[in-house]
C-alpha positions as CSV (number, residue, x, y, z in Angstrom):
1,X,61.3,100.1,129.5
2,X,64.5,99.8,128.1
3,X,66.4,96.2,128.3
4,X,69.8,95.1,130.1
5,X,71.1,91.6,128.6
6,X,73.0,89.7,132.1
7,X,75.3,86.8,131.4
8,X,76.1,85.2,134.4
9,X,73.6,86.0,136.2
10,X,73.1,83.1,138.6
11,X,77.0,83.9,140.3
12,X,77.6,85.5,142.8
13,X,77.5,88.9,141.6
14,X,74.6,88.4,139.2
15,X,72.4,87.2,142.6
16,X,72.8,90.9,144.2
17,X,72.9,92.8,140.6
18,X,69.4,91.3,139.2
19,X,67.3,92.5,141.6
20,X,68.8,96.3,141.4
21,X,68.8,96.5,138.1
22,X,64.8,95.6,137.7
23,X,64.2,98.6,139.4
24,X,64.8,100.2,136.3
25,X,65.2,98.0,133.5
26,X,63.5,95.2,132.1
27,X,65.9,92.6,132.8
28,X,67.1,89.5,130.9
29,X,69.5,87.5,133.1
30,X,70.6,84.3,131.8
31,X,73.0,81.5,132.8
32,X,75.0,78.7,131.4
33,X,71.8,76.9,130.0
34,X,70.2,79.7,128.2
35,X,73.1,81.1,126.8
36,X,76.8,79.6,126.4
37,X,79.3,82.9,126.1
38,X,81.5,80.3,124.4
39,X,78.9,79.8,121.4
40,X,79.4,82.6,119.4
41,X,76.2,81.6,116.8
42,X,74.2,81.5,120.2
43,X,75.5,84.4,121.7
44,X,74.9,87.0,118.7
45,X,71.3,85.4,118.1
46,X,70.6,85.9,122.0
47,X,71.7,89.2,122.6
48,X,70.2,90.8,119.4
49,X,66.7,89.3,119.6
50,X,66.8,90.9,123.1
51,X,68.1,94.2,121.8
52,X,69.4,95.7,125.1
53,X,70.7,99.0,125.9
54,X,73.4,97.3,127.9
55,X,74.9,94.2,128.1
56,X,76.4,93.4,131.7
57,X,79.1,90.3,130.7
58,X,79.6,88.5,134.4
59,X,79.9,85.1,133.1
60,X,83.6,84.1,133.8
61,X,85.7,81.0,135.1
62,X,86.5,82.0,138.0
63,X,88.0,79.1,139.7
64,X,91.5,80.1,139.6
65,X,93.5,77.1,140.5
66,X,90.7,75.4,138.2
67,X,92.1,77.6,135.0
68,X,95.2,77.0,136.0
69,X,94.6,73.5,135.2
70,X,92.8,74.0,132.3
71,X,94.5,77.1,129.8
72,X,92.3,76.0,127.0
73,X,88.9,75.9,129.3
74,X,90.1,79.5,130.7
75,X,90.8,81.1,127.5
76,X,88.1,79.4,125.7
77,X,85.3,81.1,128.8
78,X,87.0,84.5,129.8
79,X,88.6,85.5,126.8
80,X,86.6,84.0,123.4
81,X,83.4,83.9,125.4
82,X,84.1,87.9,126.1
83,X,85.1,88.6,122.2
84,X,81.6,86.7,121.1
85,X,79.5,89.2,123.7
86,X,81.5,91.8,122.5
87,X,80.7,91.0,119.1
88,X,77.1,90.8,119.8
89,X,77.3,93.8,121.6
90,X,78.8,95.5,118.1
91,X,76.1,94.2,116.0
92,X,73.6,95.3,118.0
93,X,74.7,98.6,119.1
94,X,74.6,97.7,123.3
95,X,76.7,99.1,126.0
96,X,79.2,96.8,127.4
97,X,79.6,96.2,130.9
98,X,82.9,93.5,131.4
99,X,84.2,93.0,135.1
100,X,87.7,91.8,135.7
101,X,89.8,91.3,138.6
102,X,92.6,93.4,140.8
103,X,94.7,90.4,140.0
104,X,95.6,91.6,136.7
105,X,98.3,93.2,138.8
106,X,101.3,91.6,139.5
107,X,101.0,92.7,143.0
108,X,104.6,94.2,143.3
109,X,103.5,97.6,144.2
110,X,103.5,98.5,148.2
111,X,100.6,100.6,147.7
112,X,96.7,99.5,146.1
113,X,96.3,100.0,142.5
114,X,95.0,102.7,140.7
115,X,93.3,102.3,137.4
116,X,96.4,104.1,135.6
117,X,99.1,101.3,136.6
118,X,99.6,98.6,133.9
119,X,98.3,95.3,134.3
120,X,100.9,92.3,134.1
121,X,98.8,88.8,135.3
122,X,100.7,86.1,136.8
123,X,98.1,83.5,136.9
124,X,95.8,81.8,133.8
125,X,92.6,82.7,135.5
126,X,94.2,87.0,135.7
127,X,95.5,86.7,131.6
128,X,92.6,85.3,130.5
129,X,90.5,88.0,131.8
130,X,93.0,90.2,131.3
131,X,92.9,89.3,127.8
132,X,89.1,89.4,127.4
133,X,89.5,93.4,128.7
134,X,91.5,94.2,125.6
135,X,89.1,92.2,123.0
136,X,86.6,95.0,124.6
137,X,88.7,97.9,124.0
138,X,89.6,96.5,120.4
139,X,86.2,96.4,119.2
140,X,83.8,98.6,121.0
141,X,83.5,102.6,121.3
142,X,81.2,102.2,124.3
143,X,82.2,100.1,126.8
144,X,82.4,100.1,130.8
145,X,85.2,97.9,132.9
146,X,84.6,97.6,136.3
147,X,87.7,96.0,138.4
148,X,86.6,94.1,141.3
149,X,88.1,92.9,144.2
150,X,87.8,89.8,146.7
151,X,84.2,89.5,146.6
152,X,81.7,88.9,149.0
153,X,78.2,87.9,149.2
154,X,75.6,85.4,148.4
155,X,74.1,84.4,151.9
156,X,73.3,81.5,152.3
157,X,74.6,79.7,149.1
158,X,78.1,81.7,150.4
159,X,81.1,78.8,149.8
160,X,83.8,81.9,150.2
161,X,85.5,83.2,152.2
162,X,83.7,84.8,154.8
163,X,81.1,81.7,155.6
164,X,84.2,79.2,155.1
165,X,85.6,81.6,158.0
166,X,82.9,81.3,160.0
167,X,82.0,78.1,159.5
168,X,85.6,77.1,160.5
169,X,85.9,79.2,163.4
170,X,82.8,77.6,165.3
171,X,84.6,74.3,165.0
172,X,87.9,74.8,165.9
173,X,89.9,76.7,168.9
174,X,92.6,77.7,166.7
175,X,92.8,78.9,162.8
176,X,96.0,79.8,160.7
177,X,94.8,82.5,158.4
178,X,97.5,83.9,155.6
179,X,98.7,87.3,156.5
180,X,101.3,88.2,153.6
181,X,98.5,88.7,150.5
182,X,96.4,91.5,150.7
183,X,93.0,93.3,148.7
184,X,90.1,95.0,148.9
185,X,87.2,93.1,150.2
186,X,84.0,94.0,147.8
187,X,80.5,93.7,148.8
188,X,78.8,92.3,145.3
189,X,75.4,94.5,146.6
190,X,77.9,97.8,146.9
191,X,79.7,97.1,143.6
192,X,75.9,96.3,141.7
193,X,74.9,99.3,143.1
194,X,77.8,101.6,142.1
195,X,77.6,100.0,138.7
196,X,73.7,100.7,138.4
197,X,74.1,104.1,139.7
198,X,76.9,104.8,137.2
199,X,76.1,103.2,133.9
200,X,73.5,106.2,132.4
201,X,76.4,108.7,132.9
202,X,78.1,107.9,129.3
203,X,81.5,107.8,131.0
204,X,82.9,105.4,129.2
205,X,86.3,103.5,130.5
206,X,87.9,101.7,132.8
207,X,87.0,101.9,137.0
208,X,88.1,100.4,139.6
209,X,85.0,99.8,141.8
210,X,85.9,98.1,145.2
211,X,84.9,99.0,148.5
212,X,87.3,101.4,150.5
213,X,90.6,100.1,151.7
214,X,93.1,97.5,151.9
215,X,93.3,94.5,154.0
216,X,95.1,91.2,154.3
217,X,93.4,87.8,155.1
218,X,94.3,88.0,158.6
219,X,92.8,90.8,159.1
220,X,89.8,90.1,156.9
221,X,89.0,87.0,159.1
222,X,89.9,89.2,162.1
223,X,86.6,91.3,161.6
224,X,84.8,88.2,160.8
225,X,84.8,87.1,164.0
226,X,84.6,90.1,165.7
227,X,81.1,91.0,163.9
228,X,80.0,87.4,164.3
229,X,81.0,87.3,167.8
230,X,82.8,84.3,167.5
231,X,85.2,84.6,170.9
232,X,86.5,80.9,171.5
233,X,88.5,80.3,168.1
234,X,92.4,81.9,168.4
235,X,93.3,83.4,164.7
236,X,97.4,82.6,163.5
237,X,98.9,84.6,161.0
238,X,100.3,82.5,158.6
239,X,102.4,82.7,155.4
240,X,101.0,81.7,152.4
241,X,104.7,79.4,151.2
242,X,102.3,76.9,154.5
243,X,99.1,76.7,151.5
244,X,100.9,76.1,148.4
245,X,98.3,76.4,145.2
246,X,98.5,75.9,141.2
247,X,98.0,79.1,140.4
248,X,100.1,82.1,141.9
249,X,98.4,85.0,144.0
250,X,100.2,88.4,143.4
251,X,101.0,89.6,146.8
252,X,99.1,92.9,146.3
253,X,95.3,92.8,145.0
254,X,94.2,96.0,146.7
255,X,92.6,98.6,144.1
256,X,91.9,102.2,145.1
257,X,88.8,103.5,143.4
258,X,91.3,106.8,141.7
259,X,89.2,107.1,138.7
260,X,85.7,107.9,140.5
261,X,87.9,109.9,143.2
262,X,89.0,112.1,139.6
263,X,85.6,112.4,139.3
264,X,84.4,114.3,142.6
265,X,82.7,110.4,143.0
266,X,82.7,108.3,146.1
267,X,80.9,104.9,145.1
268,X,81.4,102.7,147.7
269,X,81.5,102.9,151.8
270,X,84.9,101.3,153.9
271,X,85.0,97.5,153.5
272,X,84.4,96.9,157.4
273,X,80.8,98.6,157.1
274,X,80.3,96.8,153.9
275,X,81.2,93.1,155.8
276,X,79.3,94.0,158.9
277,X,75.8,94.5,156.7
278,X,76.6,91.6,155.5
279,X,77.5,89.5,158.1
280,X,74.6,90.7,160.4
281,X,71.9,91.1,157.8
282,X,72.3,87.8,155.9
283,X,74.4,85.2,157.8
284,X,73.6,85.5,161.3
Protein backbone atom coordinates (compact mmCIF):
# COMPACT_ATOMS: atom_id res chain seq x y z
CA UNK A 1 0.00 0.00 0.00
CA UNK A 2 1.54 2.96 -0.97
CA UNK A 3 2.29 5.87 1.85
CA UNK A 4 1.02 9.65 2.17
CA UNK A 5 3.33 11.65 4.74
CA UNK A 6 0.44 14.47 6.59
CA UNK A 7 1.96 17.43 8.48
CA UNK A 8 -0.56 19.00 10.32
CA UNK A 9 -2.66 16.60 10.62
CA UNK A 10 -4.42 17.26 14.03
CA UNK A 11 -5.99 20.95 12.41
CA UNK A 12 -8.75 21.32 11.19
CA UNK A 13 -8.34 20.11 7.79
CA UNK A 14 -6.03 17.25 8.70
CA UNK A 15 -9.20 15.89 11.17
CA UNK A 16 -11.59 15.38 7.90
CA UNK A 17 -8.51 14.53 5.36
CA UNK A 18 -7.00 11.46 7.55
CA UNK A 19 -9.78 9.42 7.58
CA UNK A 20 -10.31 9.72 3.57
CA UNK A 21 -7.15 9.24 2.67
CA UNK A 22 -6.80 5.64 4.68
CA UNK A 23 -9.15 4.46 2.44
CA UNK A 24 -6.46 4.14 0.18
CA UNK A 25 -3.20 4.86 1.48
CA UNK A 26 -1.35 3.86 4.41
CA UNK A 27 -1.29 6.95 6.23
CA UNK A 28 1.33 8.74 8.35
CA UNK A 29 -0.21 11.87 9.89
CA UNK A 30 1.76 13.66 12.32
CA UNK A 31 1.57 16.93 14.38
CA UNK A 32 3.69 19.44 16.14
CA UNK A 33 5.27 16.71 18.54
CA UNK A 34 6.30 14.13 16.00
CA UNK A 35 7.55 16.34 13.51
CA UNK A 36 8.53 20.22 13.76
CA UNK A 37 8.20 21.67 9.86
CA UNK A 38 10.56 24.31 11.28
CA UNK A 39 13.46 21.53 11.92
CA UNK A 40 14.84 20.99 8.80
CA UNK A 41 17.37 17.94 10.20
CA UNK A 42 13.94 16.48 11.58
CA UNK A 43 11.86 17.05 8.75
CA UNK A 44 14.25 15.33 5.96
CA UNK A 45 14.98 12.35 8.38
CA UNK A 46 10.95 11.99 8.90
CA UNK A 47 9.68 12.15 5.60
CA UNK A 48 12.46 9.88 4.01
CA UNK A 49 12.32 7.03 6.44
CA UNK A 50 8.52 7.06 5.62
CA UNK A 51 9.17 7.23 1.92
CA UNK A 52 5.74 8.40 0.77
CA UNK A 53 4.32 8.80 -2.52
CA UNK A 54 2.88 12.09 -1.43
CA UNK A 55 3.43 14.42 1.08
CA UNK A 56 0.22 16.55 2.07
CA UNK A 57 2.05 19.89 3.87
CA UNK A 58 -1.10 21.35 6.13
CA UNK A 59 0.88 22.41 8.97
CA UNK A 60 0.71 26.30 8.95
CA UNK A 61 0.22 29.36 11.42
CA UNK A 62 -2.78 30.25 10.79
CA UNK A 63 -3.61 32.72 13.34
CA UNK A 64 -3.56 35.65 11.30
CA UNK A 65 -3.67 38.56 13.73
CA UNK A 66 -1.19 36.14 15.69
CA UNK A 67 1.54 36.47 12.60
CA UNK A 68 0.88 39.66 12.37
CA UNK A 69 2.37 39.95 15.69
CA UNK A 70 5.01 37.80 15.21
CA UNK A 71 6.82 38.16 11.31
CA UNK A 72 9.59 36.05 12.43
CA UNK A 73 7.23 33.14 14.03
CA UNK A 74 5.18 33.48 10.59
CA UNK A 75 7.95 33.22 8.32
CA UNK A 76 9.92 30.94 10.30
CA UNK A 77 6.28 28.17 10.20
CA UNK A 78 4.75 28.95 6.67
CA UNK A 79 7.48 29.81 4.75
CA UNK A 80 11.04 27.89 6.06
CA UNK A 81 8.93 25.11 7.56
CA UNK A 82 7.40 24.78 3.75
CA UNK A 83 11.11 25.04 2.01
CA UNK A 84 12.38 22.10 4.59
CA UNK A 85 9.15 19.69 3.46
CA UNK A 86 9.82 20.73 0.14
CA UNK A 87 13.27 19.75 0.51
CA UNK A 88 12.42 16.51 1.89
CA UNK A 89 10.06 16.02 -0.53
CA UNK A 90 13.14 16.55 -3.32
CA UNK A 91 15.35 14.09 -1.64
CA UNK A 92 12.93 11.69 -1.56
CA UNK A 93 11.22 11.87 -4.77
CA UNK A 94 7.33 12.54 -3.01
CA UNK A 95 4.52 14.52 -4.45
CA UNK A 96 3.87 17.75 -2.82
CA UNK A 97 0.61 18.67 -1.71
CA UNK A 98 0.90 22.66 -0.08
CA UNK A 99 -2.56 24.49 0.69
CA UNK A 100 -2.62 28.25 0.86
CA UNK A 101 -5.25 30.75 1.20
CA UNK A 102 -7.61 33.08 -1.13
CA UNK A 103 -6.07 35.82 0.85
CA UNK A 104 -3.06 35.97 -1.25
CA UNK A 105 -5.33 38.28 -3.14
CA UNK A 106 -5.44 41.74 -2.42
CA UNK A 107 -9.09 41.60 -2.65
CA UNK A 108 -9.54 44.57 -5.05
CA UNK A 109 -11.21 42.63 -7.73
CA UNK A 110 -15.28 42.96 -7.83
CA UNK A 111 -15.45 39.52 -9.00
CA UNK A 112 -13.92 35.90 -7.10
CA UNK A 113 -10.53 34.94 -8.16
CA UNK A 114 -9.47 32.73 -10.63
CA UNK A 115 -6.22 30.80 -10.33
CA UNK A 116 -4.74 32.98 -13.26
CA UNK A 117 -4.91 36.45 -11.37
CA UNK A 118 -1.62 37.36 -9.47
CA UNK A 119 -1.33 37.15 -5.91
CA UNK A 120 -0.40 40.41 -4.00
CA UNK A 121 -0.86 39.60 0.18
CA UNK A 122 -1.67 42.37 2.35
CA UNK A 123 -1.33 40.65 5.67
CA UNK A 124 1.97 38.55 7.31
CA UNK A 125 -0.05 35.54 7.77
CA UNK A 126 -1.20 35.84 3.28
CA UNK A 127 2.94 36.60 2.43
CA UNK A 128 4.19 34.07 4.36
CA UNK A 129 2.22 31.46 2.72
CA UNK A 130 2.29 33.20 -0.18
CA UNK A 131 5.98 32.93 0.04
CA UNK A 132 6.05 29.29 1.03
CA UNK A 133 3.92 28.67 -2.58
CA UNK A 134 6.95 29.91 -4.56
CA UNK A 135 9.69 27.85 -2.42
CA UNK A 136 7.35 24.89 -3.96
CA UNK A 137 7.46 26.03 -7.48
CA UNK A 138 11.33 26.82 -7.09
CA UNK A 139 12.31 23.51 -6.17
CA UNK A 140 9.96 20.71 -7.16
CA UNK A 141 8.70 19.39 -10.69
CA UNK A 142 5.79 17.66 -9.07
CA UNK A 143 3.85 19.50 -6.94
CA UNK A 144 -0.03 20.25 -6.25
CA UNK A 145 -1.39 23.77 -4.66
CA UNK A 146 -4.72 23.72 -3.54
CA UNK A 147 -6.19 27.38 -2.50
CA UNK A 148 -8.62 27.25 0.13
CA UNK A 149 -11.08 29.37 1.29
CA UNK A 150 -12.87 30.32 4.81
CA UNK A 151 -12.93 26.95 6.14
CA UNK A 152 -15.23 25.02 7.97
CA UNK A 153 -15.50 22.06 10.01
CA UNK A 154 -14.31 20.23 12.99
CA UNK A 155 -17.52 19.46 15.01
CA UNK A 156 -17.32 19.58 18.06
CA UNK A 157 -13.77 20.94 18.69
CA UNK A 158 -15.25 23.92 16.04
CA UNK A 159 -13.86 27.47 17.68
CA UNK A 160 -14.73 29.19 14.08
CA UNK A 161 -16.91 30.75 12.74
CA UNK A 162 -19.90 28.86 12.33
CA UNK A 163 -20.12 27.34 16.09
CA UNK A 164 -18.95 30.95 17.39
CA UNK A 165 -22.15 31.96 15.35
CA UNK A 166 -24.18 29.71 16.77
CA UNK A 167 -23.08 29.70 19.94
CA UNK A 168 -23.64 33.56 20.02
CA UNK A 169 -26.83 33.60 18.51
CA UNK A 170 -28.57 31.38 21.31
CA UNK A 171 -27.40 33.94 23.80
CA UNK A 172 -28.22 37.12 22.46
CA UNK A 173 -31.43 38.84 20.63
CA UNK A 174 -29.29 40.83 18.50
CA UNK A 175 -25.77 40.21 16.58
CA UNK A 176 -23.80 42.74 14.37
CA UNK A 177 -22.18 40.50 11.68
CA UNK A 178 -19.61 42.29 9.06
CA UNK A 179 -21.23 42.58 5.66
CA UNK A 180 -18.43 44.42 3.54
CA UNK A 181 -15.64 41.21 3.31
CA UNK A 182 -16.64 38.50 1.31
CA UNK A 183 -15.27 34.50 0.34
CA UNK A 184 -16.03 31.32 -0.32
CA UNK A 185 -17.02 29.22 2.63
CA UNK A 186 -15.10 25.59 2.25
CA UNK A 187 -16.18 22.55 3.84
CA UNK A 188 -12.62 20.82 4.94
CA UNK A 189 -14.52 17.15 4.25
CA UNK A 190 -15.42 18.61 0.39
CA UNK A 191 -12.02 20.11 -0.13
CA UNK A 192 -10.23 16.49 1.40
CA UNK A 193 -12.25 14.84 -0.74
CA UNK A 194 -11.67 16.86 -4.03
CA UNK A 195 -8.03 16.65 -3.15
CA UNK A 196 -8.13 12.74 -2.65
CA UNK A 197 -10.10 12.36 -5.66
CA UNK A 198 -7.59 14.48 -7.70
CA UNK A 199 -4.06 13.75 -6.57
CA UNK A 200 -3.53 10.20 -8.89
CA UNK A 201 -4.31 12.27 -12.02
CA UNK A 202 -0.52 13.75 -12.51
CA UNK A 203 -2.00 17.16 -13.09
CA UNK A 204 0.42 18.96 -11.57
CA UNK A 205 -0.22 22.93 -10.66
CA UNK A 206 -2.02 25.31 -8.97
CA UNK A 207 -6.11 24.87 -8.07
CA UNK A 208 -8.34 26.70 -6.57
CA UNK A 209 -10.50 24.14 -4.60
CA UNK A 210 -13.40 25.94 -2.65
CA UNK A 211 -16.81 25.14 -2.53
CA UNK A 212 -19.14 26.95 -5.12
CA UNK A 213 -19.83 30.60 -4.65
CA UNK A 214 -19.36 33.78 -3.02
CA UNK A 215 -20.65 35.12 0.18
CA UNK A 216 -20.10 37.80 2.71
CA UNK A 217 -20.26 37.22 6.60
CA UNK A 218 -23.66 38.53 6.81
CA UNK A 219 -24.81 36.35 4.69
CA UNK A 220 -22.76 33.34 5.89
CA UNK A 221 -24.28 33.83 9.44
CA UNK A 222 -27.53 34.42 7.73
CA UNK A 223 -27.82 30.62 6.61
CA UNK A 224 -26.46 29.70 9.92
CA UNK A 225 -29.26 30.38 11.55
CA UNK A 226 -31.64 29.54 9.17
CA UNK A 227 -30.27 25.77 9.02
CA UNK A 228 -29.95 25.74 12.82
CA UNK A 229 -33.28 27.22 13.35
CA UNK A 230 -32.23 29.72 15.51
CA UNK A 231 -35.44 32.36 15.09
CA UNK A 232 -35.11 34.69 18.31
CA UNK A 233 -31.52 36.36 17.60
CA UNK A 234 -31.93 39.67 14.92
CA UNK A 235 -28.64 39.60 12.53
CA UNK A 236 -27.00 43.56 11.85
CA UNK A 237 -24.97 44.15 9.05
CA UNK A 238 -22.03 45.73 10.12
CA UNK A 239 -18.84 47.25 8.66
CA UNK A 240 -15.77 45.86 9.46
CA UNK A 241 -13.87 49.88 10.19
CA UNK A 242 -16.72 48.75 13.94
CA UNK A 243 -13.96 45.37 14.51
CA UNK A 244 -10.67 46.85 13.94
CA UNK A 245 -7.74 43.95 13.78
CA UNK A 246 -3.79 43.71 13.38
CA UNK A 247 -3.75 42.25 10.43
CA UNK A 248 -5.69 43.60 7.28
CA UNK A 249 -8.51 41.46 5.53
CA UNK A 250 -8.59 42.04 1.65
CA UNK A 251 -12.11 42.90 0.93
CA UNK A 252 -12.45 40.10 -1.63
CA UNK A 253 -11.38 36.30 -0.62
CA UNK A 254 -13.83 34.58 -2.94
CA UNK A 255 -12.00 32.05 -5.40
CA UNK A 256 -13.85 30.48 -8.30
CA UNK A 257 -12.63 26.93 -8.96
CA UNK A 258 -11.54 28.08 -13.11
CA UNK A 259 -8.81 25.71 -13.30
CA UNK A 260 -11.00 22.34 -12.63
CA UNK A 261 -13.92 24.21 -14.67
CA UNK A 262 -10.87 24.20 -17.68
CA UNK A 263 -10.82 20.79 -17.03
CA UNK A 264 -14.51 19.52 -17.76
CA UNK A 265 -14.13 19.09 -13.51
CA UNK A 266 -16.75 20.11 -10.94
CA UNK A 267 -15.07 19.22 -7.50
CA UNK A 268 -17.07 20.67 -5.08
CA UNK A 269 -21.11 21.22 -4.51
CA UNK A 270 -22.64 25.14 -3.61
CA UNK A 271 -21.36 26.32 -0.23
CA UNK A 272 -25.09 26.39 1.34
CA UNK A 273 -25.41 22.44 0.78
CA UNK A 274 -21.93 22.06 1.94
CA UNK A 275 -22.87 24.20 5.48
CA UNK A 276 -26.19 22.51 5.87
CA UNK A 277 -24.37 18.76 6.03
CA UNK A 278 -22.55 20.25 8.23
CA UNK A 279 -24.52 22.04 10.42
CA UNK A 280 -27.20 19.21 10.71
CA UNK A 281 -24.93 16.26 10.66
CA UNK A 282 -22.27 17.29 13.23
CA UNK A 283 -23.46 20.28 15.33
CA UNK A 284 -26.95 19.88 15.96
Amino acid sequence: MERVYVTGAKGMLGQALVPIFRQRYEVFPTDLEECDVRNKDLVMEEICECKPRFVLHLAAMTDVDGCEKDPDESYRTNTIGTRNVALACQRCNAVMVYINTGSVYNGTKPTPYIEFDIPDPLSIYARSKYQGELIVRDLLSEFYIFYAGWMFGGGSEDKKFVAKIMDLARTRSELGVVDDKFGSPTYTVDLSTAIFDFIESGLYGKYHCVNVGCASRFEVAEEILRISGITDCRLTPVSSAEFPLPAPRPRMEAMRNYHFELLGLNPTRPWQAALEEYIISTLL
